[in-house]
Backbone as XML, in Angstrom:
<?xml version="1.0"?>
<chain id="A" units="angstrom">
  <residue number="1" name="UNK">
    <atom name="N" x="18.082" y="-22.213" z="92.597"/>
    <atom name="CA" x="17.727" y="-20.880" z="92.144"/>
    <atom name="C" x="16.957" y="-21.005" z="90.832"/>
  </residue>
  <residue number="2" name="UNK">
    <atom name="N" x="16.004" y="-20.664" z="90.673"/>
    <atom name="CA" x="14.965" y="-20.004" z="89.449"/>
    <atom name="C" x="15.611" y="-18.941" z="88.494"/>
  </residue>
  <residue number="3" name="UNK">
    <atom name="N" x="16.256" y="-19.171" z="87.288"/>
    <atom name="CA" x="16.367" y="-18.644" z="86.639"/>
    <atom name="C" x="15.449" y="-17.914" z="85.348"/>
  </residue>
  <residue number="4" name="UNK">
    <atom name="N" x="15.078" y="-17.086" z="85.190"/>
    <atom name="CA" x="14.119" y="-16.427" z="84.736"/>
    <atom name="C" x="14.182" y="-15.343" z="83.066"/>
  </residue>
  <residue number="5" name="UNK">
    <atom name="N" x="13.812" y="-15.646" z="81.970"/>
    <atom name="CA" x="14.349" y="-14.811" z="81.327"/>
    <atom name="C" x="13.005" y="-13.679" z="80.848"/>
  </residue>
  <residue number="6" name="UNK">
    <atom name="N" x="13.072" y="-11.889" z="81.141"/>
    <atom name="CA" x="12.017" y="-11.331" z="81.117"/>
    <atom name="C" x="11.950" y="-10.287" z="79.926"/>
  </residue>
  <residue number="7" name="UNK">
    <atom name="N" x="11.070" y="-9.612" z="79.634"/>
    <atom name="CA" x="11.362" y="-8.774" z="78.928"/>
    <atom name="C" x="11.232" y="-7.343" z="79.166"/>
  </residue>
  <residue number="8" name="UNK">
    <atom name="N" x="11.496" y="-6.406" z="78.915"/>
    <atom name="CA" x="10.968" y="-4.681" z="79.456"/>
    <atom name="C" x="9.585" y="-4.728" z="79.623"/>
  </residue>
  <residue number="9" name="UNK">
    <atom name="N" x="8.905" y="-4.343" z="80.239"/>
    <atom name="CA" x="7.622" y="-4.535" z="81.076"/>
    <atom name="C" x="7.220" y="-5.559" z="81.275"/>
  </residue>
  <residue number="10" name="UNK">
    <atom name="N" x="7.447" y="-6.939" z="81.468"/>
    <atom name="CA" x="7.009" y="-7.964" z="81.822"/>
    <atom name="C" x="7.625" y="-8.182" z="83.415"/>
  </residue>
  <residue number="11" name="UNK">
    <atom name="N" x="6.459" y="-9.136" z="83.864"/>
    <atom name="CA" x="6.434" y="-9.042" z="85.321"/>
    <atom name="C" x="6.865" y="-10.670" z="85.713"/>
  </residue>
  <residue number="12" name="UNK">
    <atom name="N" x="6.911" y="-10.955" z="86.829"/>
    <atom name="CA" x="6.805" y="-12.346" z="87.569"/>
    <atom name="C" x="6.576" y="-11.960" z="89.029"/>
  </residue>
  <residue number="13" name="UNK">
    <atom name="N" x="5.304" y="-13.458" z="89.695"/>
    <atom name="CA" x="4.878" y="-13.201" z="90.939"/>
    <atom name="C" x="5.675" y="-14.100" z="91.764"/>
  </residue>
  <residue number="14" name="UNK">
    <atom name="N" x="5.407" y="-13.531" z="92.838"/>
    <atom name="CA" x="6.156" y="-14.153" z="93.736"/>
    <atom name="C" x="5.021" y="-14.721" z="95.060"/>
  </residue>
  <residue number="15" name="UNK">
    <atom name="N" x="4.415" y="-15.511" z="95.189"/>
    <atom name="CA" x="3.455" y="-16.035" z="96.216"/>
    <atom name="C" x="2.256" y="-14.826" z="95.549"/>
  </residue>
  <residue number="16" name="UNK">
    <atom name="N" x="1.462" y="-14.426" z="96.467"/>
    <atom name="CA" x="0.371" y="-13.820" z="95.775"/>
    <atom name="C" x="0.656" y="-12.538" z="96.071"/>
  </residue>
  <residue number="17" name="UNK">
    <atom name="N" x="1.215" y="-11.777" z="96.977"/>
    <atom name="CA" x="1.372" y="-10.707" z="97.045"/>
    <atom name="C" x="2.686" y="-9.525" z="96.637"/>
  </residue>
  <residue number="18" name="UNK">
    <atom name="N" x="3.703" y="-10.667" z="96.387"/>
    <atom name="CA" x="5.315" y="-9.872" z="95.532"/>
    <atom name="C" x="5.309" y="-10.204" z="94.000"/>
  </residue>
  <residue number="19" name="UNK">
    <atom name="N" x="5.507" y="-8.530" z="93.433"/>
    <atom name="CA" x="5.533" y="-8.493" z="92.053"/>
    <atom name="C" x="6.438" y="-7.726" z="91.484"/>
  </residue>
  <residue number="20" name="UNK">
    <atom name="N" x="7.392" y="-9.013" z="90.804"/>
    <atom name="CA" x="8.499" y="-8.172" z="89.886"/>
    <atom name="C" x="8.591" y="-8.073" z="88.776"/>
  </residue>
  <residue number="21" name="UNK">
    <atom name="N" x="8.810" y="-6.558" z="88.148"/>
    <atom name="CA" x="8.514" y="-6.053" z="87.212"/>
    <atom name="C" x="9.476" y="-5.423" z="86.414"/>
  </residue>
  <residue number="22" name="UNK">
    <atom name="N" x="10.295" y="-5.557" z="85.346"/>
    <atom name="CA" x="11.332" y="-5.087" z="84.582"/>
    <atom name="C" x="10.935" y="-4.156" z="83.728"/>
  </residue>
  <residue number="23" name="UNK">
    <atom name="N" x="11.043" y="-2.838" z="84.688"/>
    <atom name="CA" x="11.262" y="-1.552" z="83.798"/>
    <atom name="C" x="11.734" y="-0.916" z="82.719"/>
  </residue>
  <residue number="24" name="UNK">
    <atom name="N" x="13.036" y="-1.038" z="82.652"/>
    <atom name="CA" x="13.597" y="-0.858" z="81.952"/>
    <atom name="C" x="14.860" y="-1.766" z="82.070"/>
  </residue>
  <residue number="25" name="UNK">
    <atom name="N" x="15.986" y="-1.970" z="80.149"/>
    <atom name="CA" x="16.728" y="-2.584" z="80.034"/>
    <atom name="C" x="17.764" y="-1.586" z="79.487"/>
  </residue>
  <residue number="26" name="UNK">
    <atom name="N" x="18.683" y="-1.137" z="80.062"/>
    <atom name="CA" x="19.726" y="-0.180" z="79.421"/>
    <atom name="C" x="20.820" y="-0.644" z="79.482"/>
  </residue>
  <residue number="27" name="UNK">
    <atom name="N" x="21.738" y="-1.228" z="78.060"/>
    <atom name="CA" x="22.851" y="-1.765" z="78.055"/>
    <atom name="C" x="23.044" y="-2.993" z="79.063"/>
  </residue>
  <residue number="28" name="UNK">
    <atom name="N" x="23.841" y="-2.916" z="80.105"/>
    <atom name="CA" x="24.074" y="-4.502" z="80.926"/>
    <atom name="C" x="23.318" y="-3.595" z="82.052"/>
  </residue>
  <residue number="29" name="UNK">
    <atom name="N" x="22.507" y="-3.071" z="82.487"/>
    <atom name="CA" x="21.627" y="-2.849" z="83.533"/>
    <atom name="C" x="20.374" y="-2.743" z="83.198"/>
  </residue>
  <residue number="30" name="UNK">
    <atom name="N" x="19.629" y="-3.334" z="84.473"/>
    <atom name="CA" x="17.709" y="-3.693" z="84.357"/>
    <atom name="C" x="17.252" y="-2.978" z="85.475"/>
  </residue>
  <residue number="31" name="UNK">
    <atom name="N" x="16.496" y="-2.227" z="84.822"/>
    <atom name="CA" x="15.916" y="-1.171" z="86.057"/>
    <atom name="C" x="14.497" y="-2.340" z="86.460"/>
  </residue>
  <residue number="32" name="UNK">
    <atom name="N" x="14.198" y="-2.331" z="87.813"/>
    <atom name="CA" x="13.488" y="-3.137" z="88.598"/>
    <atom name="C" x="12.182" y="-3.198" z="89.346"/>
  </residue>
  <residue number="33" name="UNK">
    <atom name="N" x="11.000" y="-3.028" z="89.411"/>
    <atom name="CA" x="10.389" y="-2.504" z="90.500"/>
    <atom name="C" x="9.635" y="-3.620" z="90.839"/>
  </residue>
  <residue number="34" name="UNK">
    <atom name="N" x="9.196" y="-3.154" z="92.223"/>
    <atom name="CA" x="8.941" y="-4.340" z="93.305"/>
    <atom name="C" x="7.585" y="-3.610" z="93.938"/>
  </residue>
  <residue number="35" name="UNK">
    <atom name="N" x="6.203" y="-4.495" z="93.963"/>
    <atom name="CA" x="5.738" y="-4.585" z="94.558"/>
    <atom name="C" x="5.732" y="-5.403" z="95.533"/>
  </residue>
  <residue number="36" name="UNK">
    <atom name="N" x="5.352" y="-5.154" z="97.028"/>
    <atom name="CA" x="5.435" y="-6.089" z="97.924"/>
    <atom name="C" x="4.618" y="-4.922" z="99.434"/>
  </residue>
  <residue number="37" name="UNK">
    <atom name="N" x="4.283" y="-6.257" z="100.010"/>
    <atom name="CA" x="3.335" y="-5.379" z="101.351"/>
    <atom name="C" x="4.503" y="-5.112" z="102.314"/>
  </residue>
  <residue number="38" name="UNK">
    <atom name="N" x="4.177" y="-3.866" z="103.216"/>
    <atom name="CA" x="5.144" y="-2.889" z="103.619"/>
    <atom name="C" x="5.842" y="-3.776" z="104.650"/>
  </residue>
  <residue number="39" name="UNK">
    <atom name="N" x="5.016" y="-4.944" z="105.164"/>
    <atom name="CA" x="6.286" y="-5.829" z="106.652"/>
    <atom name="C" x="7.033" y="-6.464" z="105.657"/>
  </residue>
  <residue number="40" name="UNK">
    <atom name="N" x="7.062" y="-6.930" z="104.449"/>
    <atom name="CA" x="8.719" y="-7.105" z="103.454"/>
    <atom name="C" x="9.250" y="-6.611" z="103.866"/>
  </residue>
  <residue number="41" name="UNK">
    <atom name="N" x="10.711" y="-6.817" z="104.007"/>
    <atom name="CA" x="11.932" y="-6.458" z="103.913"/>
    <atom name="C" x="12.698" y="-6.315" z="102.417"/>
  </residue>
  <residue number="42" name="UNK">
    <atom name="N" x="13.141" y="-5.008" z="101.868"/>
    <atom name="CA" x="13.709" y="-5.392" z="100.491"/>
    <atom name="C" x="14.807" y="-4.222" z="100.414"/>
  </residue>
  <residue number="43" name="UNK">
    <atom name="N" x="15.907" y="-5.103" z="100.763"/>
    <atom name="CA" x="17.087" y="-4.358" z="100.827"/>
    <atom name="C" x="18.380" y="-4.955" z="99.716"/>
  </residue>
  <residue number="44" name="UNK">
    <atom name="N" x="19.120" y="-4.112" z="99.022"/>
    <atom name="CA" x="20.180" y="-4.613" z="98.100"/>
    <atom name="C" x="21.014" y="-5.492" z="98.813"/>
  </residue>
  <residue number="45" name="UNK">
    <atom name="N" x="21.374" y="-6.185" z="98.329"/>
    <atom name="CA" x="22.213" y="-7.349" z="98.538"/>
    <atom name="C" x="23.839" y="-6.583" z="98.975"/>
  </residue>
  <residue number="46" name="UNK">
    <atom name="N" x="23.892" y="-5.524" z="98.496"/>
    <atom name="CA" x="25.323" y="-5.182" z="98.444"/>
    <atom name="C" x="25.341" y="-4.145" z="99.994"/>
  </residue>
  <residue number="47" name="UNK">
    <atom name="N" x="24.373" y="-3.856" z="100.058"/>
    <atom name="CA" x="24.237" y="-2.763" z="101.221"/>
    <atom name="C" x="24.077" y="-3.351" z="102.317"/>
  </residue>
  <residue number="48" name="UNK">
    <atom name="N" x="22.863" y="-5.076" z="102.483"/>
    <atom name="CA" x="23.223" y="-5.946" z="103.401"/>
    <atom name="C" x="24.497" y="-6.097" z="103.852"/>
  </residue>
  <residue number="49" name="UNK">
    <atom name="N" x="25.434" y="-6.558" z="102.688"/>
    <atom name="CA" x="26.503" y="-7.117" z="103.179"/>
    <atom name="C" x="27.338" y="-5.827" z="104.019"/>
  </residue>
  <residue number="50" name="UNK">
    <atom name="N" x="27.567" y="-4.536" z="103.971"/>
    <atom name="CA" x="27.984" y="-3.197" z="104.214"/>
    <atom name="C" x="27.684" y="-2.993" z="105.362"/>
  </residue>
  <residue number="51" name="UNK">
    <atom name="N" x="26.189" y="-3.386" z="105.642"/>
    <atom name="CA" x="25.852" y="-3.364" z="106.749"/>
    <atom name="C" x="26.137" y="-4.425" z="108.306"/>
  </residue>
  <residue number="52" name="UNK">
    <atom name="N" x="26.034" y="-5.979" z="107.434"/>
    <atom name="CA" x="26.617" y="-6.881" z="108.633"/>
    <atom name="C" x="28.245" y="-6.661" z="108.489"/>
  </residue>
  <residue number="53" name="UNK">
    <atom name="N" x="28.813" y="-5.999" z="107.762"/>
    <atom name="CA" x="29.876" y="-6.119" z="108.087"/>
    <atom name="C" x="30.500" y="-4.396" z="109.456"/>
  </residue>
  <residue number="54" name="UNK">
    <atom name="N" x="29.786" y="-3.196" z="108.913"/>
    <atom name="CA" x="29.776" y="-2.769" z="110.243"/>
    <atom name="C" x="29.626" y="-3.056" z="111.572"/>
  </residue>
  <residue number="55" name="UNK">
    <atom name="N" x="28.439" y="-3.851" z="111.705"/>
    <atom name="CA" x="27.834" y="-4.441" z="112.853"/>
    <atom name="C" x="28.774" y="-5.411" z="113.388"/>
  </residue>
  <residue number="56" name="UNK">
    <atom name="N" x="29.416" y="-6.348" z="112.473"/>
    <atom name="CA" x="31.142" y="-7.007" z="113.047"/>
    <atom name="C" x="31.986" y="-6.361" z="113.314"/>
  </residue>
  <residue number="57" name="UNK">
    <atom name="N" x="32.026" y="-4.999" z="112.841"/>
    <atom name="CA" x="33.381" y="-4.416" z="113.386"/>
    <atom name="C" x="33.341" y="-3.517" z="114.750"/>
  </residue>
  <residue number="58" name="UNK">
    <atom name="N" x="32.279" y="-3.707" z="114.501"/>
    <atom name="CA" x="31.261" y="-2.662" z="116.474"/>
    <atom name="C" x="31.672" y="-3.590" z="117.286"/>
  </residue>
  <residue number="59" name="UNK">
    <atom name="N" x="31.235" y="-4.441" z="117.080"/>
    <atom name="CA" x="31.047" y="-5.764" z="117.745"/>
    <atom name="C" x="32.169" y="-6.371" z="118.165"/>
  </residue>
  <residue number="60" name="UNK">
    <atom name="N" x="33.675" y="-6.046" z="117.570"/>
    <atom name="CA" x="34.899" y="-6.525" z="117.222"/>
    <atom name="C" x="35.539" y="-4.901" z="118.547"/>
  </residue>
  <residue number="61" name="UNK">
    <atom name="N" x="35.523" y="-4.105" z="117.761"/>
    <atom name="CA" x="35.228" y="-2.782" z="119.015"/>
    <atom name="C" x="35.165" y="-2.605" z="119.868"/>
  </residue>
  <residue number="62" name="UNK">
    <atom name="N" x="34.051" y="-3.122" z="120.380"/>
    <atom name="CA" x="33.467" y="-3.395" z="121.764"/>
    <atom name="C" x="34.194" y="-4.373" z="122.199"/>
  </residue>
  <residue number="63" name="UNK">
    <atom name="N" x="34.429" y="-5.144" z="121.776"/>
    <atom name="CA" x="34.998" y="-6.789" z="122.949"/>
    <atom name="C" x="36.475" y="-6.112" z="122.920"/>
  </residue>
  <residue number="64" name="UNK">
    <atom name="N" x="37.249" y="-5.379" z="121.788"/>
    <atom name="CA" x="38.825" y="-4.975" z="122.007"/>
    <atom name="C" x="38.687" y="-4.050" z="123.579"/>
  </residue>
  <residue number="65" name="UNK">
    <atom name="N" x="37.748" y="-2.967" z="123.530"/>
    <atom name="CA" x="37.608" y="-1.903" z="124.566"/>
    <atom name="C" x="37.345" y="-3.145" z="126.040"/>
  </residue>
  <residue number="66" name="UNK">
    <atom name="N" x="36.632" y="-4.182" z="125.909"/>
    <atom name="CA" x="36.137" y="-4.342" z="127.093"/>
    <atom name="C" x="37.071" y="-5.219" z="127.539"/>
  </residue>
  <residue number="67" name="UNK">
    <atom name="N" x="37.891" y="-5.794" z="126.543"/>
    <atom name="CA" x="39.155" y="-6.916" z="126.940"/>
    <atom name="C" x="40.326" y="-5.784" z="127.291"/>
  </residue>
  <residue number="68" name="UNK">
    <atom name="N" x="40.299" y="-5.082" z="126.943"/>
    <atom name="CA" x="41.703" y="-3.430" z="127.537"/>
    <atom name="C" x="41.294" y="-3.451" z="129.085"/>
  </residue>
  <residue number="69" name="UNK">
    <atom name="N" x="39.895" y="-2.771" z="129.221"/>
    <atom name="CA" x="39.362" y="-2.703" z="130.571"/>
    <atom name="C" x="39.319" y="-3.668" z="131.464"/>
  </residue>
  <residue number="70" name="UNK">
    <atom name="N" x="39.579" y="-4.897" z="131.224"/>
    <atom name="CA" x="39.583" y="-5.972" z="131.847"/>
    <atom name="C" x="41.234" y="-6.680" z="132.114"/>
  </residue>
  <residue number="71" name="UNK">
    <atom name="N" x="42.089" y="-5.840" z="131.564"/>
    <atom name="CA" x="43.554" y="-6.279" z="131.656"/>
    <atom name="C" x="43.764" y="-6.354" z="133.298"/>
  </residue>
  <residue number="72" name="UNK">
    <atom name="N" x="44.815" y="-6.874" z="133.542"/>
    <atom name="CA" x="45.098" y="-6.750" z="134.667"/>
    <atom name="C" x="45.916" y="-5.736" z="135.134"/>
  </residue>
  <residue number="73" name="UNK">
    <atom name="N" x="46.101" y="-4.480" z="135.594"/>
    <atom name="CA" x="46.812" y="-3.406" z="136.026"/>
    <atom name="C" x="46.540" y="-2.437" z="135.704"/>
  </residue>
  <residue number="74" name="UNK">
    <atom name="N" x="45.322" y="-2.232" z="134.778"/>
    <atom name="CA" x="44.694" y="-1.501" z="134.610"/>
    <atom name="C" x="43.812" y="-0.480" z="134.865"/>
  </residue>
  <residue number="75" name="UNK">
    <atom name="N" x="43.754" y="0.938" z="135.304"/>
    <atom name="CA" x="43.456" y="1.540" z="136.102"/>
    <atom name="C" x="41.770" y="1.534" z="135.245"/>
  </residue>
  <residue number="76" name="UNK">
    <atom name="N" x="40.429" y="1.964" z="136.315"/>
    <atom name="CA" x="39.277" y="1.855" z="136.226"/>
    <atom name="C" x="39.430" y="3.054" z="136.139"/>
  </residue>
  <residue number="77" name="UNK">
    <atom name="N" x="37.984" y="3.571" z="135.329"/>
    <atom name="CA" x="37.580" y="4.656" z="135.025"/>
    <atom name="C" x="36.923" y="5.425" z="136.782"/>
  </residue>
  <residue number="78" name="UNK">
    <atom name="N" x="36.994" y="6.041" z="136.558"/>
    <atom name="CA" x="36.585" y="7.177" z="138.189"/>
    <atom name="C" x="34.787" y="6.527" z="137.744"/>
  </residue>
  <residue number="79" name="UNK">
    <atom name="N" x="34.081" y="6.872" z="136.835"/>
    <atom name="CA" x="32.872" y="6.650" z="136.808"/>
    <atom name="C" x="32.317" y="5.406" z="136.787"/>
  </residue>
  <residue number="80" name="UNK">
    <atom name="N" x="33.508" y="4.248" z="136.718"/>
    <atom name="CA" x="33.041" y="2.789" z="136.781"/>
    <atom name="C" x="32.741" y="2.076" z="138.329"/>
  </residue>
</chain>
């Protein structure tokens, strides 16, 4: 990892087309902005994780429902 030390409006590039830029510095938070071309992906780190972790519990969901339906003595749905 690249550790970086910036100042309030100073920038750093990233390949030729991502540019990060430190807005502002208020107390222990750095406001951020990001240039980058629109097929980037630029999502918080914390909301990623929020998100694969829904997608495990669907996923966790689904296999409980389909392992019930698959018991043995188990009556089938009329529409299955």
């Amino acid at each position: 990892m690249l550790v970086l030390k910036r100042k309030e409006g100073q920038s750093l590039i990233i390949g030729d087309k991502i540019i990060v830029k430190v807005i502002e510095i208020e107390g222990r938070s750095v406001k951020i902005g990001i240039e980058a071309p629109k097929d980037i992906s630029i999502v918080r780190e914390e909301l990623l994780e929020k998100i694969k972790q829904k997608v495990a519990e669907s996923r966790l969901d689904e296999s409980m429902v389909s392992q019930l339906k698959n018991q043995p003595g188990q009556k089938k749905d009329e529409g299955s």
